[in-house]
N, C-alpha and C positions, 0 to 999 in steps of 0.2 A: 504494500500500500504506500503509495508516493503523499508525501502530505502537505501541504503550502506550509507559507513562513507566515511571519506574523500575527496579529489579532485572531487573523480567519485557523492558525494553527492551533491555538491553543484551545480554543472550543473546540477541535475537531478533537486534537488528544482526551478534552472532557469527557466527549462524547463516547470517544469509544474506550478510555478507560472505567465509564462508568457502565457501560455496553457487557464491556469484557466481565467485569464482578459481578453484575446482574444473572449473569451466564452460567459462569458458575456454580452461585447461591442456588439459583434455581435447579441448576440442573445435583448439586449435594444432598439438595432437600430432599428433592425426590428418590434419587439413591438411595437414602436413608431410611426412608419410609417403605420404598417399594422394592428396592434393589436393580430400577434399572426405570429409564425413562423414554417419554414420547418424544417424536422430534418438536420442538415451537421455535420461535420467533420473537427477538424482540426489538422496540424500535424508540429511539428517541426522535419527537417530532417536534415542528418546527420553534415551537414554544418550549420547548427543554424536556416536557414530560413522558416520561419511561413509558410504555403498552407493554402489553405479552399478547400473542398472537398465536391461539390454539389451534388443531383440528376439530374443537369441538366432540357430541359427542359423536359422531359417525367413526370417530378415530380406532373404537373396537376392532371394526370392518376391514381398516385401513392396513396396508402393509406399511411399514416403513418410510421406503421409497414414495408411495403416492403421500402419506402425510408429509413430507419433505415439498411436495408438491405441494398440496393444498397451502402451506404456509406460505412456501413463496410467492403463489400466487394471492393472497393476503399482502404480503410486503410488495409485493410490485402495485396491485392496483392503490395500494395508497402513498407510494416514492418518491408524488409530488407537493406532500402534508409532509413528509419525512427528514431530518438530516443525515441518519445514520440505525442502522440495521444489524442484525445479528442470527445468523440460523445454527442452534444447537441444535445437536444428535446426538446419541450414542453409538461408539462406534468399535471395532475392532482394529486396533494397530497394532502394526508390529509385534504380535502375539498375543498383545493385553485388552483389554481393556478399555476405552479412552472415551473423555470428552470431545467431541468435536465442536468450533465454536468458526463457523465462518462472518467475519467482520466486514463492512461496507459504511461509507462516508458518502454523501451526497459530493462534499468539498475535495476528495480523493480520487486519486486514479489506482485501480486495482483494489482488490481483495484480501485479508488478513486472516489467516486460514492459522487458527491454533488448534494444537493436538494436545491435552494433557490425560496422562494415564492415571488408573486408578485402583485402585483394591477394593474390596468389599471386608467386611469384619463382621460380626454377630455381636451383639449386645441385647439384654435385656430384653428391650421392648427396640425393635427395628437393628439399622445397622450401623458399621461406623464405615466411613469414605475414608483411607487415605489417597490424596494428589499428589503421583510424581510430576516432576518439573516438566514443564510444557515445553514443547516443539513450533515456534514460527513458519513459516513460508508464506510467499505471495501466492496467488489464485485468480484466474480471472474473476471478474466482478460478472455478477448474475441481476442486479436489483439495476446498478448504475453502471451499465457496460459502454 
């Protein structure tokens, strides 16, 4: 992800630092409760405020794949209310495990493609998450290509 200089950079860093921990959060909670989660979506718009963008419930029905679909096609029809967007999954990497957390900026060129892995644990009442350290790359952008 290429990112402008100035004023316009540093809301963009906001945005998607604030993108990026939302990502996460959401995607631990769920972990922890169910041991493994839907794809969603999340977007900060043009007034600052955070969404989460579900499959709703038809998501039972849904394979993966299509709810990865139906989200984006959620974040695209509203990209023009949007600054910056967010498509988590769960995924299989490199053997483990992973969060996947794909990143887009209205103000950016390309895509912010993180991978963090993870463990599962047993406790009590649900479970415990540990996060190994995450993997960057660029990706092409899907929302704002």
């Amino acid at each position: 992800m290429t990112t402008p200089t100035g004023t316009i950079a540093a809301v963009v860093r906001q945005d998607v630092t604030r993108l990026r921990s939302a990502a996460l959060d959401a995607a631990v909670t769920s972990l922890e409760r169910r041991g493994g989660f839907f794809p969603l979506g999340l977007s900060v718009d043009s007034a600052g405020r955070l969404e989460y963008h579900l499959t709703g419930s038809a998501a039972a029905r849904l394979s993966p794949m299509a709810a990865i679909e139906v989200v984006e096609r959620s974040l695209l029809a509203t990209r023009d209310e949007l600054r910056a967007v967010a498509l988590v999954m769960d995924i299989t990497w490199l053997g483990s495990d992973a969060v996947r957390v794909d990143l887009e900026h209205r103000d950016c060129e390309g895509q912010l493609r993180i991978r963090t892995p993870y463990s599962l644990g047993r406790r009590l009442f649900g479970r415990t998450v540990t996060l190994g350290e995450s993997d960057e790359s660029h990706a092409e952008p899907r929302i704002w290509p």
